[in-house]
N, C-alpha and C positions, 0 to 999 in steps of 0.2 A: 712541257709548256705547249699550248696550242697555236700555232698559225697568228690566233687573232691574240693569242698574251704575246705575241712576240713581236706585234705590228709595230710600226712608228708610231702610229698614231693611238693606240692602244695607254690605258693607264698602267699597262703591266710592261710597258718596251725597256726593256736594260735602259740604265742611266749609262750616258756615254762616258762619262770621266769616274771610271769605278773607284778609281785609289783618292776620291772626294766623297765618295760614299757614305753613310753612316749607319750605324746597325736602325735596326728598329726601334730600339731602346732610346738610344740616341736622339732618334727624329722624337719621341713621344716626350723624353726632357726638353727639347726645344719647345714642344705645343705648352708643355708647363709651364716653362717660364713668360711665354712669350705671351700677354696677352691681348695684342691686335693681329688681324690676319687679313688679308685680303682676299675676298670670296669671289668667283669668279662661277657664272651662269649663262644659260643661252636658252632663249626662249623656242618658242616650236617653228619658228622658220631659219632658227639657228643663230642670231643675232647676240654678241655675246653681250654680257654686263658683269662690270666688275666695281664691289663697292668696300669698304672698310669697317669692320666692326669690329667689338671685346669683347673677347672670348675666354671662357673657361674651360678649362678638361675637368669633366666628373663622371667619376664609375666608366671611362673607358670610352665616355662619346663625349664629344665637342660641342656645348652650347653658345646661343647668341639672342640676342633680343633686337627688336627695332617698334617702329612705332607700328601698332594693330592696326591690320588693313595698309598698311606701307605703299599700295600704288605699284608699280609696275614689280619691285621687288618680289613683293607677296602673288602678285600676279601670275609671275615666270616660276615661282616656290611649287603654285599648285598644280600646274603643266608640267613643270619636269625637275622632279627633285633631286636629279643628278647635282652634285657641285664640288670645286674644287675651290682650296683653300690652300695658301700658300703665308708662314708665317717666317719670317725674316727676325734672324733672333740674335743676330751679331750681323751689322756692316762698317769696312771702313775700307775706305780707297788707299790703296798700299801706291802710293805715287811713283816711287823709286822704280816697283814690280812691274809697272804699268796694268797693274791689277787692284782686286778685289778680295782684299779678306771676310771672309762671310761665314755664318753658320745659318742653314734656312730648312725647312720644314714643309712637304707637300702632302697634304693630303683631299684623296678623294672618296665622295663617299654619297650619301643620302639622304636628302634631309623630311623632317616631318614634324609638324606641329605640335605642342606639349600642348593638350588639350583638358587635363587633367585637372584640377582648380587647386588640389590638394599637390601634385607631384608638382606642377607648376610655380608655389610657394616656393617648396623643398627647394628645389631646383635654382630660383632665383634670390632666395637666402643661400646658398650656399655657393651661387655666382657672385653675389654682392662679396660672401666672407673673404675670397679668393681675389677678387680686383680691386677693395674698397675696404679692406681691410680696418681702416683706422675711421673707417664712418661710424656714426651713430646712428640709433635710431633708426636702424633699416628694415625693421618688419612694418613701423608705424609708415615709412615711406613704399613699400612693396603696397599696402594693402591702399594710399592713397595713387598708385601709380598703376595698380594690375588692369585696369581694363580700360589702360592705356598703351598698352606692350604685348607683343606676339613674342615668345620662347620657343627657339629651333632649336632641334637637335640634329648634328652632324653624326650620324651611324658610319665610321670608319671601316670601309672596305681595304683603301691600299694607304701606307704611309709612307714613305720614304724622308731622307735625310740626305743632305749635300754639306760639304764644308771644306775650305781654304782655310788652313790652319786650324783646325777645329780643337787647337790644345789653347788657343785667344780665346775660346768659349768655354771648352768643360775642363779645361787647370790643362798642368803639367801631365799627371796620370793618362790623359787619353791617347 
């Protein structure tokens, strides 16, 4: 590992509580199931923002959608498409512990607009299948909604996994 994977400040610095760790596998059930995340950016004078969206996993990258032309969002998207996302997939305050039972999900990675008009459908038919499952009618709504909506895609560089009890999230077996 190099100087700069092993910085603090580095996306690659060891997590400090190992034996909360989760394999990789792990972290990428949790991006599954979980489908809000909190995306987290910083524009070119370093100014962070962090905002909430739904998220799907498909074919290995993390997509999201917002409104086309989004205003500072989309703004900060095309200046630095560095971003972290953080998806929180089990919480609950264990009172007694004076803790936190949790299962949560970090990832960082890069993001880049689905530009596509054809993969752009794909893509957000098959976001809608995954979070909207029991909708109707979601093509006749994609094609009355598409050039109303930007499609990002999160290209997964690092992912990691944390968890407090992490057998309250994935059963007994884990």
């Amino acid at each position: 590992m190099s100087e700069e994977q092993n910085s603090a400040t580095s996306i690659h610095c060891p997590i400090r509580r190992v034996d909360r760790a989760l394999s990789e596998e792990e972290a990428y059930e949790i991006v599954r199931r979980t489908h809000e995340a909190s995306v987290g950016v910083a524009d070119t004078d370093g100014t962070p923002y962090v905002f909430a969206v739904n998220t799907a996993l498909i074919e290995g990258a993390i997509y999201f959608h917002c409104a086309h032309n989004a205003g500072r969002k989309e703004a900060i998207f095309k200046v630095n498409p560095k971003v972290a996302l953080l998806f929180i997939g089990r919480k609950e305050i264990a009172q007694k512990e004076f803790s936190t039972n949790y299962a949560s999900a970090s990832v960082y990675g890069h993001l880049s607009m689905v530009t596509d008009p054809d993969e752009k459908k794909r893509i957000m038919l098959k976001f809608t299948e995954i979070t909207a499952s029991e909708a109707e009618n979601t093509e006749a709504y994609y094609e009355n909604a598409k050039n109303a909506i930007d499609t990002w895609k999160v290209t997964i560089e690092v992912i990691r996994g944390k968890a407090r009890h992490k057998e309250l999230y994935f059963g007994e077996q884990a």
